[in-house]
N, C-alpha and C positions, 0 to 999 in steps of 0.2 A: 782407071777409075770408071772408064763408060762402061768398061761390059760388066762392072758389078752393079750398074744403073745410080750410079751417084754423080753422072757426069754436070747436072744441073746443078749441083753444090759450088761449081767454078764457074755458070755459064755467069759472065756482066753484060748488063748491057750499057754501052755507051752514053746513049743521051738521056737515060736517067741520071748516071754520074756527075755528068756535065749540070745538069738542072738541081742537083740537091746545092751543088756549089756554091750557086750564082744567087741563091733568094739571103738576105739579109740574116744576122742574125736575131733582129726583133723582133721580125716578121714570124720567124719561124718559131719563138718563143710566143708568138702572141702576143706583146706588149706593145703600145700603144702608147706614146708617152705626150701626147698633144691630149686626148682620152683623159690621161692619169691626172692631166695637169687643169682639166675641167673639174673632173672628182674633186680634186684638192680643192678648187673653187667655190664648190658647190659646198662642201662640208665646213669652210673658214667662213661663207658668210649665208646661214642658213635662214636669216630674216630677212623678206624681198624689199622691206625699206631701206635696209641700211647700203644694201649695196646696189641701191637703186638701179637693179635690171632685174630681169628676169629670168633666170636660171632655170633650165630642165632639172630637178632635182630628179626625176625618177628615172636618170641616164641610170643611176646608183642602182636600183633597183632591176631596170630592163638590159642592163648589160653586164654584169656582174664579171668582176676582174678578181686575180688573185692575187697578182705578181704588185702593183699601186697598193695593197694593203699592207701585203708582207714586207714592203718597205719602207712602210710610216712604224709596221712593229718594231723591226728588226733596229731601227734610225732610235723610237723608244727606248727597248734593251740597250743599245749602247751606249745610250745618257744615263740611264741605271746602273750601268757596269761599276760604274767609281767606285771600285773597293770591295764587291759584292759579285762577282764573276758567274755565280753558280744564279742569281734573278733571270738571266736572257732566259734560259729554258722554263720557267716559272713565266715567264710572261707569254711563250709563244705556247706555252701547256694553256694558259689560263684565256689565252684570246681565241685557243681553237675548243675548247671544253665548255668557255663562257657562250660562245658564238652557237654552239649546241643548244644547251640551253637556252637561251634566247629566243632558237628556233623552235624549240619544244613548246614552251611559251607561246610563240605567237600563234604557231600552228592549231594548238589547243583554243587558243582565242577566236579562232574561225577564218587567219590571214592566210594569206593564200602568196606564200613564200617560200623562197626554200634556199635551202642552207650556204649556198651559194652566196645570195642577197645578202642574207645576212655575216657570213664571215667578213666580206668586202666592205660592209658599210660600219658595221663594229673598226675594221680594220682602221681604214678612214678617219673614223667618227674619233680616233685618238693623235690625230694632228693637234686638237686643243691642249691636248694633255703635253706634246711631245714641246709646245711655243711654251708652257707653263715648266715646264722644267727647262728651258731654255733660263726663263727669268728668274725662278725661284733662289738660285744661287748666289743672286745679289742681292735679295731680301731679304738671307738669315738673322741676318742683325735685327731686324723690324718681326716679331712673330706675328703679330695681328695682320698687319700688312701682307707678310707670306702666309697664312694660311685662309684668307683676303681672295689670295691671286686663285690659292689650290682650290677654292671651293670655285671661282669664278670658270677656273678651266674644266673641272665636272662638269658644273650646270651647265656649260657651252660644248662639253661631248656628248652629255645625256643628252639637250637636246636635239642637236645637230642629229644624232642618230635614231629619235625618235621621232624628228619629221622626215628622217628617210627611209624607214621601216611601216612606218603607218599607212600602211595602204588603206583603201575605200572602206576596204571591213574591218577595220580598227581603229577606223577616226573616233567612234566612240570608246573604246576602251583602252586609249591611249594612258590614262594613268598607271592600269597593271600593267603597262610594259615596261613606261615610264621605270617601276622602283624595282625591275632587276638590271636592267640597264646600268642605271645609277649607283648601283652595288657593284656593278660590273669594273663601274670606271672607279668608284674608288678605291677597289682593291688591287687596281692597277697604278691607281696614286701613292698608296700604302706599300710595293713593291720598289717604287720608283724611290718613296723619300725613308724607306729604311724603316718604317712604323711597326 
């Protein structure tokens, strides 16, 4: 193999081998799970009175994650699954096409974001949705009451996601982002409850 000069196809070196072994598997995915588990914080209680501290909300924004979102989706889709198999790809079609959107959107509005921000905090921003389908199932008996809860769980991902998206150049024109937003998540509630 050397004198046809491909000898370098076999050379290893040693203590590279050694060193890819030894670093973690999280690490080397990039995931961050004390991180994930602030995100999650930050988006469950997005009014600084209620949970009387003070949350960095714009960790969401200045560090943008993929892997924390994709698992608040993916945890979604499989509360949807009951009976309807073929929704999981309908919702991760619709959180990465909506999440475009979005971006298009803000971008146009003069925010100074990018598509990243946004995927992660869309992603996020559907914890509400994901606790609201936890409970909905024992309120079918009550309609007023569940559809009560569904609209309370929108309102609390639209907003949640719209005081994490709104940066400096969009405090004013937080309502046009507001009502795609809020289109966004109910047609992720309308997947979820079979509408």
């Amino acid at each position: 193999m050397d004198r046809y000069g491909f000898g370098w196809l076999l050379d290893q070196n040693e203590t590279e081998i050694e060193h890819e072994d030894s670093a973690p598997l999280l690490e080397e995915l990039d995931i961050d799970l004390v991180e994930i588990q602030y995100k999650i914080k930050c988006v469950l209680m997005p009014i600084d009175s209620i949970a009387n501290q003070n949350l960095n909300r714009s960790v969401l924004r200045d560090n943008p994650d993929f892997w924390g979102p994709l698992l608040v989706v993916l945890c979604f889709a499989l509360l949807s699954v009951y009976g309807q198999f073929r929704v999981v790809s309908w919702i991760i079609t619709i959180w990465i096409f909506g999440s475009f959107l979005i971006f298009v959107i803000a971008r146009v509005l003069g925010g100074e974001v990018s598509y990243s921000q946004i995927v992660g905090t869309i992603g996020y921003s559907l914890i509400p949705l994901l606790i609201i389908a936890l409970i909905v199932p024992f309120t079918r008996k009550f309609h007023l009451l569940s559809n009560l809860i569904k609209a309370f769980g929108v309102g609390w991902s639209t907003y949640s996601a719209a005081n994490l998206l709104c940066v400096q150049e969009l405090k004013h024109k937080k309502p046009l982002l507001l009502y795609p937003i809020f289109l966004l998540y109910i047609y992720f509630l309308s997947l979820y409850s079979g509408v």
